[in-house]
RODREN-25062 format. One record per atom (N, C-alpha, C): residue in three letters; x, y, z. Coordinates in steps of 0.001 Angstrom, whole numbers, padded with zeros to 6 digits, always signed. Last residue first. Layout:
BEGIN
AlaXYZ/...
This chain:
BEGIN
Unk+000353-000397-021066/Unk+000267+000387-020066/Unk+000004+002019-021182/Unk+000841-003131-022453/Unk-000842-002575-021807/Unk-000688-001331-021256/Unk+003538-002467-023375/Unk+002412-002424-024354/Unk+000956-002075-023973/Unk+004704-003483-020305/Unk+004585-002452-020703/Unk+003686-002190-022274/Unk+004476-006044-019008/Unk+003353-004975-019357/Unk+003386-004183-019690/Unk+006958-007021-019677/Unk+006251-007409-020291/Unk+004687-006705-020302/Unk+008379-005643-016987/Unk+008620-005562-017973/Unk+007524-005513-019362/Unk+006964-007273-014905/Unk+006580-006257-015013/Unk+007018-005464-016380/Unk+006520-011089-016124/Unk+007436-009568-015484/Unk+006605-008100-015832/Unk+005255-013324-015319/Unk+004584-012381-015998/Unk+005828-011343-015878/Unk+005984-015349-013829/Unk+005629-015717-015233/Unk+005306-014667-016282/Unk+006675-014513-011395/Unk+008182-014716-012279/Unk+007470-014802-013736/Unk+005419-014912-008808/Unk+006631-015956-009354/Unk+006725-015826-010233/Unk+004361-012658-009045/Unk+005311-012658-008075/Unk+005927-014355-007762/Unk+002990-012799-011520/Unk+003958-011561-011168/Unk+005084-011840-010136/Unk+001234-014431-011022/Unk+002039-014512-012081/Unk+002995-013588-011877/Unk-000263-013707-008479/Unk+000492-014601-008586/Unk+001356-014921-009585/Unk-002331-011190-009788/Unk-001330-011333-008457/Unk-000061-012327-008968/Unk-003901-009541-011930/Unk-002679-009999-011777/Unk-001928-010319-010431/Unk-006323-008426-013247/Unk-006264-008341-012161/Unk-004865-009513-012431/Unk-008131-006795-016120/Unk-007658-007927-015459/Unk-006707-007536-014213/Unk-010517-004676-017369/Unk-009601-004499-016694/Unk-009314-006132-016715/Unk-012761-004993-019557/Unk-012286-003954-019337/Unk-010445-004078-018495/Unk-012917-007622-021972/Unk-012407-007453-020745/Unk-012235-005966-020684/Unk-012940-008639-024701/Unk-013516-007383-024669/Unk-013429-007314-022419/Unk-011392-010510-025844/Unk-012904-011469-024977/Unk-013463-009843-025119/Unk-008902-009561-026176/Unk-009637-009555-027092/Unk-011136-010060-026573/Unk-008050-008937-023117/Unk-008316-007923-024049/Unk-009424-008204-025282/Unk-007695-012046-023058/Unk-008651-011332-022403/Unk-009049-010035-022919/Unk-005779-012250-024534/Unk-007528-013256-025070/Unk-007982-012159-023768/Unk-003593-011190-023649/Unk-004360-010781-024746/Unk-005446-011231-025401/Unk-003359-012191-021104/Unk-003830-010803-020930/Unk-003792-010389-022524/Unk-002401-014850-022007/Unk-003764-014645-021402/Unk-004339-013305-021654/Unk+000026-014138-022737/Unk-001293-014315-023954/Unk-002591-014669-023173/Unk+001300-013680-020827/Unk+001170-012178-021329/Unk-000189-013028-023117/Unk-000051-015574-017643/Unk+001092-015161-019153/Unk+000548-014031-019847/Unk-001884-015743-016000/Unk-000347-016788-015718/Unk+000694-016000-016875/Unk-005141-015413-014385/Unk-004244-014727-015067/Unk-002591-015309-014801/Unk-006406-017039-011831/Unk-006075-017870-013174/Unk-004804-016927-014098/Unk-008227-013998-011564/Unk-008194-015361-011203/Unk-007083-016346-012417/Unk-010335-011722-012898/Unk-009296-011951-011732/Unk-009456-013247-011425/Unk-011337-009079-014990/Unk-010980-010775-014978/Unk-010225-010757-013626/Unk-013891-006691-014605/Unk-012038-007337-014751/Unk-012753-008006-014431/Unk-016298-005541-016656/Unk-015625-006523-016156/Unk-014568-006205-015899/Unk-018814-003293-017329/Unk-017098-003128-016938/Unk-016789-004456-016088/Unk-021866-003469-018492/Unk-020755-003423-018049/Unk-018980-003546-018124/Unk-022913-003878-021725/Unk-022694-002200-020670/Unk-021853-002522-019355/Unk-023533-006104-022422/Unk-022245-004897-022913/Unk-022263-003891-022384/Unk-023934-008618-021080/Unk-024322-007440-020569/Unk-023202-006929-020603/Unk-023288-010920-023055/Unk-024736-010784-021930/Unk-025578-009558-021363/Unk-021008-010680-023430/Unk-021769-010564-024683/Unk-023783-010468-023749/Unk-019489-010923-021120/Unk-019598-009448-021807/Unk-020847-009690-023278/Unk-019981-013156-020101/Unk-020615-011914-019296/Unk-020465-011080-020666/Unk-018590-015226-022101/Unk-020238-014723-021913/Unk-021082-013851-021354/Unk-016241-013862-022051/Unk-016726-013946-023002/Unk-018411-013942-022716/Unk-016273-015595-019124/Unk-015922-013888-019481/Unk-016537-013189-020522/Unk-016175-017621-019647/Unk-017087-017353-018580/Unk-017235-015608-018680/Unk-014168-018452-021152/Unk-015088-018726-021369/Unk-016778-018239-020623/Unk-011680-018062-019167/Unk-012049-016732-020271/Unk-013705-017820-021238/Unk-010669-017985-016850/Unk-012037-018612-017171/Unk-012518-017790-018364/Unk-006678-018044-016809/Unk-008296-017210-016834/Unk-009421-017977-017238/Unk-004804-019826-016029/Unk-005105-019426-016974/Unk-006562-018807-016556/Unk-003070-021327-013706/Unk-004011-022647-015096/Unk-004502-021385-016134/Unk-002591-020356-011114/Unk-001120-020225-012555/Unk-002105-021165-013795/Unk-003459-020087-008650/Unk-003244-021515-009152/Unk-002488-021527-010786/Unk-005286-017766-007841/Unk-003606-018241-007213/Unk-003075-019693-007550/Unk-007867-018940-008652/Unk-007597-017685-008285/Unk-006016-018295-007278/Unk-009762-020806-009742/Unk-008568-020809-010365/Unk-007837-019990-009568/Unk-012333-021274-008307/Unk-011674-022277-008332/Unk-009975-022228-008836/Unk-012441-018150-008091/Unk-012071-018929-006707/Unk-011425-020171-007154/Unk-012732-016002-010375/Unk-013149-017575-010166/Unk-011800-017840-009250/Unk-014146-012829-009874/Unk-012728-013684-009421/Unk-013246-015217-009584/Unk-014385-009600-011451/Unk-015439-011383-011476/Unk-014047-012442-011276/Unk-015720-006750-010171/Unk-014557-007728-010645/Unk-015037-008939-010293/Unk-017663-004394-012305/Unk-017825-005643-011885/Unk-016246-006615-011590/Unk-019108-001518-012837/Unk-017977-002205-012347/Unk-018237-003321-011897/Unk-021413-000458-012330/Unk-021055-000518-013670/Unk-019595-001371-013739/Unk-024705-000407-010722/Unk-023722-000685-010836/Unk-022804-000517-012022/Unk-027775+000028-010619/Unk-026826+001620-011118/Unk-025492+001185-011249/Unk-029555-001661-010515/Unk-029459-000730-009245/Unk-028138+000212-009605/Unk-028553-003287-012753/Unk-030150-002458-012139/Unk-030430-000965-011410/Unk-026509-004422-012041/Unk-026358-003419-013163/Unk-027563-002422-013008/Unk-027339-005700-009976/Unk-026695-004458-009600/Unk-026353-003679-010654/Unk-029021-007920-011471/Unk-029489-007144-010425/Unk-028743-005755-009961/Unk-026752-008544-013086/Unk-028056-008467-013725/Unk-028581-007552-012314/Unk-024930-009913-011284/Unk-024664-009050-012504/Unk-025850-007718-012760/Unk-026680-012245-010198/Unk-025927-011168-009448/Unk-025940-009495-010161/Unk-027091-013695-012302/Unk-028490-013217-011754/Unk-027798-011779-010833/Unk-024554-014887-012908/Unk-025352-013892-013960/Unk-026518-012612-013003/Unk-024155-015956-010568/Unk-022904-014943-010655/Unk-024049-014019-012001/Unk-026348-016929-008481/Unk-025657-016730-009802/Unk-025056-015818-010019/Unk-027230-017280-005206/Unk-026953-016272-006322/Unk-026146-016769-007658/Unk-026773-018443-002784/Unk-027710-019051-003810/Unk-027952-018348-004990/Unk-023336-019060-002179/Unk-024527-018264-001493/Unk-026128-019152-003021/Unk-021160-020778-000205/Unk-021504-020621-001966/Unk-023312-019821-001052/Unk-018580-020069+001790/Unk-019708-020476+001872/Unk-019874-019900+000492/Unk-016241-018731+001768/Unk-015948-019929+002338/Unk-017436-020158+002247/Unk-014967-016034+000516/Unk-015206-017241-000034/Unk-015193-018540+000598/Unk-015722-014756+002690/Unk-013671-014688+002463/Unk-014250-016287+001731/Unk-018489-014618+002119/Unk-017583-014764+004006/Unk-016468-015327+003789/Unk-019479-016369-000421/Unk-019432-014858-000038/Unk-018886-015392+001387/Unk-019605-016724-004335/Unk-019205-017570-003207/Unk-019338-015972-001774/Unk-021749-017136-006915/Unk-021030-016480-005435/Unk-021088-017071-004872/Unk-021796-020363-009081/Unk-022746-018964-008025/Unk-021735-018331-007323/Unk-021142-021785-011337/Unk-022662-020743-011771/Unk-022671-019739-010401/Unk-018359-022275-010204/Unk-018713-022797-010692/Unk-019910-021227-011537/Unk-017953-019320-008330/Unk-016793-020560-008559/Unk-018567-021867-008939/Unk-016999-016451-007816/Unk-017811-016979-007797/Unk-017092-018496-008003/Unk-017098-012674-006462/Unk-016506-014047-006501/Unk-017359-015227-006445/Unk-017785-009839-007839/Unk-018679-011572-008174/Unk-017445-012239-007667/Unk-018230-006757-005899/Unk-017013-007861-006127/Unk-017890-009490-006373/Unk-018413-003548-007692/Unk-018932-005096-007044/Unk-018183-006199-007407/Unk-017493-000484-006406/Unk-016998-001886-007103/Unk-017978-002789-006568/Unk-018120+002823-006211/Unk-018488+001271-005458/Unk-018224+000614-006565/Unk-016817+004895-007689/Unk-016348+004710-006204/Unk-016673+003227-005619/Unk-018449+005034-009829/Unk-017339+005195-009733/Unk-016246+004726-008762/Unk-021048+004788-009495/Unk-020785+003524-009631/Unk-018887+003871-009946/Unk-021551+007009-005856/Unk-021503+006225-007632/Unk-020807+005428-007906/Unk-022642+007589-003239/Unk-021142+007582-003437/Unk-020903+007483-005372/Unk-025236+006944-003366/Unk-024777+007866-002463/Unk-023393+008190-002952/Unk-025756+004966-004740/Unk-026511+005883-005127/Unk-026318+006880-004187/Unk-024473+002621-003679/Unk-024286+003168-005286/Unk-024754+004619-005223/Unk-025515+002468-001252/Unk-023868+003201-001318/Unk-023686+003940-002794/Unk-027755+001755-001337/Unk-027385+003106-001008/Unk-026375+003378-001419/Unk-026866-001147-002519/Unk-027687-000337-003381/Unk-027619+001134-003020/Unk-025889-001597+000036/Unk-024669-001629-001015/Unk-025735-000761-002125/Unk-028035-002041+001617/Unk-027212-001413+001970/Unk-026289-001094+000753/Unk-029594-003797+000035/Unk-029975-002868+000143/Unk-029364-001621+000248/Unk-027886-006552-000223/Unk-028391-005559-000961/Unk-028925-004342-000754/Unk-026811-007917+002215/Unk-027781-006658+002192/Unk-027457-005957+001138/Unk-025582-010592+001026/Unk-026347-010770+002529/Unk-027198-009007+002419/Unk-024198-009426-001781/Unk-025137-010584-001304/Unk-025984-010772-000307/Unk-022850-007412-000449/Unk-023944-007155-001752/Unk-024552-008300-001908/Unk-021077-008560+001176/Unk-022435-007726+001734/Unk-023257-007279+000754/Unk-019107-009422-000388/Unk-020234-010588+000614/Unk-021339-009512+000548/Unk-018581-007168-001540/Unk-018561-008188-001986/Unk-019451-009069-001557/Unk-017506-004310-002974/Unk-018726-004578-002009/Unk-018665-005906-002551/Unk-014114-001742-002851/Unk-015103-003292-003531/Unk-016131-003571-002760/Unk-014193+000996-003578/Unk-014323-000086-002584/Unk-015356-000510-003509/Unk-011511+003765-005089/Unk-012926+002809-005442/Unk-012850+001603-003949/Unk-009453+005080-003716/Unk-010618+005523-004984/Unk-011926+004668-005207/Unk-007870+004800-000710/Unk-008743+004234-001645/Unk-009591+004428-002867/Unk-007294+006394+001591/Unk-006933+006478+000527/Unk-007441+005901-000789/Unk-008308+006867+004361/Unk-007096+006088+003901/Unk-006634+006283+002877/Unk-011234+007018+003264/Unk-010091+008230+003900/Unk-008588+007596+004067/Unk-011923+005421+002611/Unk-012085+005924+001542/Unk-010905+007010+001699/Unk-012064+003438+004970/Unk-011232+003064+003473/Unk-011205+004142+002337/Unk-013695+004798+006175/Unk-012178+004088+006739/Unk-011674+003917+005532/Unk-016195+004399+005019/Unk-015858+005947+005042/Unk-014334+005675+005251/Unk-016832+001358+005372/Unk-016552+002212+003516/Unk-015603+003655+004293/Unk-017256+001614+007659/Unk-015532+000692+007346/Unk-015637+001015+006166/Unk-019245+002756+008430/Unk-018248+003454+008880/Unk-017158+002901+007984/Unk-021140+001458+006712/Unk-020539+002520+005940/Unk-019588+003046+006869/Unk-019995-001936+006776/Unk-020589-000724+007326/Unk-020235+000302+006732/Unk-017992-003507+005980/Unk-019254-004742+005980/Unk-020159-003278+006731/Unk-015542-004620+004458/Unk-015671-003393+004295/Unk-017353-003680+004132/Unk-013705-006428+004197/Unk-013922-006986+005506/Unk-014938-004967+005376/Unk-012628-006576+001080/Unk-012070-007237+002673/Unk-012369-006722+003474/Unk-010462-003706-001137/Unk-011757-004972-000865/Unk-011531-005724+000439/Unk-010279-000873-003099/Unk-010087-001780-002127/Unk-010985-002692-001610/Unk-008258+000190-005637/Unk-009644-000614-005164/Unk-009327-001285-004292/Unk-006396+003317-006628/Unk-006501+002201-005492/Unk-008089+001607-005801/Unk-004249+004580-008783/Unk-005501+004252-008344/Unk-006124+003628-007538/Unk-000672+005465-007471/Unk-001414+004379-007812/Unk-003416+004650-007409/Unk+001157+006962-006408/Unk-000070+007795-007129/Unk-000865+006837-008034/Unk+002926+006402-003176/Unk+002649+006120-004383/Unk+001032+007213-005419/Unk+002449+007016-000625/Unk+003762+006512-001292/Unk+003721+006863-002575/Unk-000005+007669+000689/Unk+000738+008759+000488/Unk+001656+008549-000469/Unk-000947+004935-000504/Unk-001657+005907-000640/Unk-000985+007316-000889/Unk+000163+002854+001168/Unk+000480+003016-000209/Unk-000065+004201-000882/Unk-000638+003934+003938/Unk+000941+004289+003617/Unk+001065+004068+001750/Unk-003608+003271+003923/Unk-002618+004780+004032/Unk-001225+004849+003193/Unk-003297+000258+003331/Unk-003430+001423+002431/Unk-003112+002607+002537/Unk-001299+000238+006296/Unk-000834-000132+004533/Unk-001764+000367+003568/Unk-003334+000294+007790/Unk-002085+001509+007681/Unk-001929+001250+006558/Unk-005720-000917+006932/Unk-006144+000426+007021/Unk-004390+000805+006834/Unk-005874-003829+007732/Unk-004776-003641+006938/Unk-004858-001848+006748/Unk-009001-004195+008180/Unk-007481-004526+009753/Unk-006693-003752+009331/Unk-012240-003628+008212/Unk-010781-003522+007926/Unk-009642-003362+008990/Unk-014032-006465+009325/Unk-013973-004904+009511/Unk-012066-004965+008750/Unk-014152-009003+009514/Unk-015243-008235+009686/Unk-015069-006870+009615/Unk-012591-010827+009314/Unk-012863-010375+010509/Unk-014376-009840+010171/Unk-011870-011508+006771/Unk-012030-012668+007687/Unk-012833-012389+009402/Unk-011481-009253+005450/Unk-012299-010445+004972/Unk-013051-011222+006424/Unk-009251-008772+007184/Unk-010317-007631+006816/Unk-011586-008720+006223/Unk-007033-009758+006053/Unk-007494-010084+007327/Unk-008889-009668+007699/Unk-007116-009357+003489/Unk-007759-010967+003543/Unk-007853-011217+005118/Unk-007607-006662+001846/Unk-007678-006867+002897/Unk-007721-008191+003338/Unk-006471-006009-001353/Unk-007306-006895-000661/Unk-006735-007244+001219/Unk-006369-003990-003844/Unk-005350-004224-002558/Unk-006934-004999-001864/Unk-004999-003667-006759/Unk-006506-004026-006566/Unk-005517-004413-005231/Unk-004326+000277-008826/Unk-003978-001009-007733/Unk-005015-002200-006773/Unk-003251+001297-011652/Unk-003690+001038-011108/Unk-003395-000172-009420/Unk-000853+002427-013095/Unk-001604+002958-012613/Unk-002741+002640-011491/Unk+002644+001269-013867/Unk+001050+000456-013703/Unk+000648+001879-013241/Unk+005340+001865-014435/Unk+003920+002244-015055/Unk+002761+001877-015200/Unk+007366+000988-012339/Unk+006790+000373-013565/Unk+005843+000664-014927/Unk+006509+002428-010631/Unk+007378+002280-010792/Unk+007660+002059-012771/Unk+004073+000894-009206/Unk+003704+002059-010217/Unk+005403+002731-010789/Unk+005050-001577-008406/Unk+004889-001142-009616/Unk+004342+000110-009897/Unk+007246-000589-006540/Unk+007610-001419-007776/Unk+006734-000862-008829/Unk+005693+000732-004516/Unk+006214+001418-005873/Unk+006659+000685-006445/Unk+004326-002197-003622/Unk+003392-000775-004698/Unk+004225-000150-005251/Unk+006730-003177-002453/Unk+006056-003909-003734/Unk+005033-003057-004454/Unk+006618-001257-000909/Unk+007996-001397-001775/Unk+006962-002185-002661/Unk+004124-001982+000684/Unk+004389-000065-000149/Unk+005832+000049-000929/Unk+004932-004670+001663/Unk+003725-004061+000422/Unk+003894-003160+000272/Unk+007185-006223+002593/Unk+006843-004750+002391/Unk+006007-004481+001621/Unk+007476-008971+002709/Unk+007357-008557+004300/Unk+006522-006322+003907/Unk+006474-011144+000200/Unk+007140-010217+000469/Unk+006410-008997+002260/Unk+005327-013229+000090/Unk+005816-013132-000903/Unk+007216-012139-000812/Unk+004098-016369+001698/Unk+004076-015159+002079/Unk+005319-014641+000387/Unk+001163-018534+000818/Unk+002185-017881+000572/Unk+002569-016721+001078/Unk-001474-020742+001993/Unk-001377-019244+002251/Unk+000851-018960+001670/Unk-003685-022596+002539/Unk-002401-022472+001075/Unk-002054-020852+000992/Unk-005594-022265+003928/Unk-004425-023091+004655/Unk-003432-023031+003494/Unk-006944-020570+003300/Unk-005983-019995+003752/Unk-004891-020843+004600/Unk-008314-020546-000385/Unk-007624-021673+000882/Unk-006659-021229+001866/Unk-008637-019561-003142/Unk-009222-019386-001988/Unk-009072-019767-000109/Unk-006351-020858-004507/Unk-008281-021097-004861/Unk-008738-021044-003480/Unk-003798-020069-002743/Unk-003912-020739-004145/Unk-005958-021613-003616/Unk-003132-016626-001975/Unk-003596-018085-001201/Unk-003911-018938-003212/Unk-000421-014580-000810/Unk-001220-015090-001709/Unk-001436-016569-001574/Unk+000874-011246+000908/Unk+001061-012568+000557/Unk+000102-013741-000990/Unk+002169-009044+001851/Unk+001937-009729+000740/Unk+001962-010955+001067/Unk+001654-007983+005637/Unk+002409-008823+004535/Unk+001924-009325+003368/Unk-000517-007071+007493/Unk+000298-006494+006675/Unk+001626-006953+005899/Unk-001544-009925+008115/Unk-000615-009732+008843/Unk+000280-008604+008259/Unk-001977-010154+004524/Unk-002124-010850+005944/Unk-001410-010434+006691/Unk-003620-008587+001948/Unk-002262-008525+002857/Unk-002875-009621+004074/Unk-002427-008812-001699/Unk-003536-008946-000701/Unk-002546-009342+000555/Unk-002406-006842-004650/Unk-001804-007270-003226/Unk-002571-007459-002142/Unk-001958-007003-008466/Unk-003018-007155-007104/Unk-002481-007496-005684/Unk-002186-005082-011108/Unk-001692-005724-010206/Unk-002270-005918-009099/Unk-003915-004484-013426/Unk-004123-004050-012364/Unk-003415-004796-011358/Unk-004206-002915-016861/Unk-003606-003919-016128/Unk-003607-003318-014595/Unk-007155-002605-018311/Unk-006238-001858-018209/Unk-005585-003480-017292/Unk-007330-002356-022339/Unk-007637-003080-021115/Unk-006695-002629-020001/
């Protein structure tokens, strides 16, 4: 499984919101490309970097900071937030980015995100399920759309998808533990995709029910940057 630390920026600052809420907004650290080589430092490989100004706007804001983690570091990059045109995919790709997440806009234009698969591959396009209860949530998770997180799944596996990160909103920066019940059922539903877990992740026996659930990837913000998880302790996943 792989491990994927996660930095989402406001105001190019780490920071982190507890279940979606930007009135529960944490700042963590002023340097995100010190907090990237931390960890690839560390021997993470991978990196899930979330635009949350980018979300909110409409277009990517945070563009230097991926650059800069980009040249810094030899971290895999996914990037997600506010990436709503193929100009703001092409912005992110050239920055640096390996994979972009498609999140709201695979909800509101399928269509558009269906090109991308089939222009770019399921290598490069991520689909982002944030969901919270049975449906997506989509516009920086502030409106529930009428989609099922299954029915979602199911439709872009269709259309060529193979990557899926599945964030429960209700847990996501709140330290309670992964929806690993919800997980378990994607993967026995549809063994051909590639789940990460994101949300809830607090301890190093989460990130082994998740491994064992059959989880491709998990996603790690908030345990890390209070302390529950050390970077240390990933080393076995790495």
């Amino acid at each position: 499984m792989e491990i994927i630390p996660a930095i989402d920026l406001i105001n190019g600052q780490c920071v982190r919101l507890s279940a979606g809420d930007f009135g529960r907004q944490t700042t963590y650290d002023s340097d995100p490309v010190a907090v990237a080589q931390r960890f690839a430092d560390a021997g993470v490989r991978r990196l899930h970097l979330v635009d949350l100004d980018g979300a909110r706007a409409g277009y990517p804001v945070n563009l230097a900071v991926l650059e800069a983690i980009a040249c810094r570091t030899t971290l895999d990059i996914d990037a997600g937030g506010g990436i709503q045109t193929e100009d703001s995919l092409a912005q992110v790709l050239r920055a640096g980015a390996a994979h972009a997440t498609a999140g709201s806009l695979a909800v509101r234009a399928p269509a558009t995100v269906q090109a991308w698969l089939a222009r770019y591959g399921a290598e490069t396009i991520f689909l982002g399920a944030d969901f919270k209860g049975e449906h997506i949530l989509i516009n920086a998770w502030a409106d529930q759309s009428t989609l099922t997180l299954a029915g979602f799944i199911a439709d872009y596996l269709a259309a060529g998808a193979s990557t899926f990160i599945c964030t429960d909103v209700s847990k996501d920066g709140l330290l309670q533990g992964p929806s690993l019940d919800t997980y378990r059922t994607l993967v026995q539903q549809f063994p051909t995709a590639r789940f990460i877990a994101s949300g809830g992740v607090t301890t190093v026996a989460d990130l082994e029910r998740l491994a064992k659930a059959g989880m491709h990837g998990a996603i790690i913000g908030k345990a890390i940057y209070e302390g529950t998880i050390a970077l240390a302790d990933l080393k076995p996943f790495l």
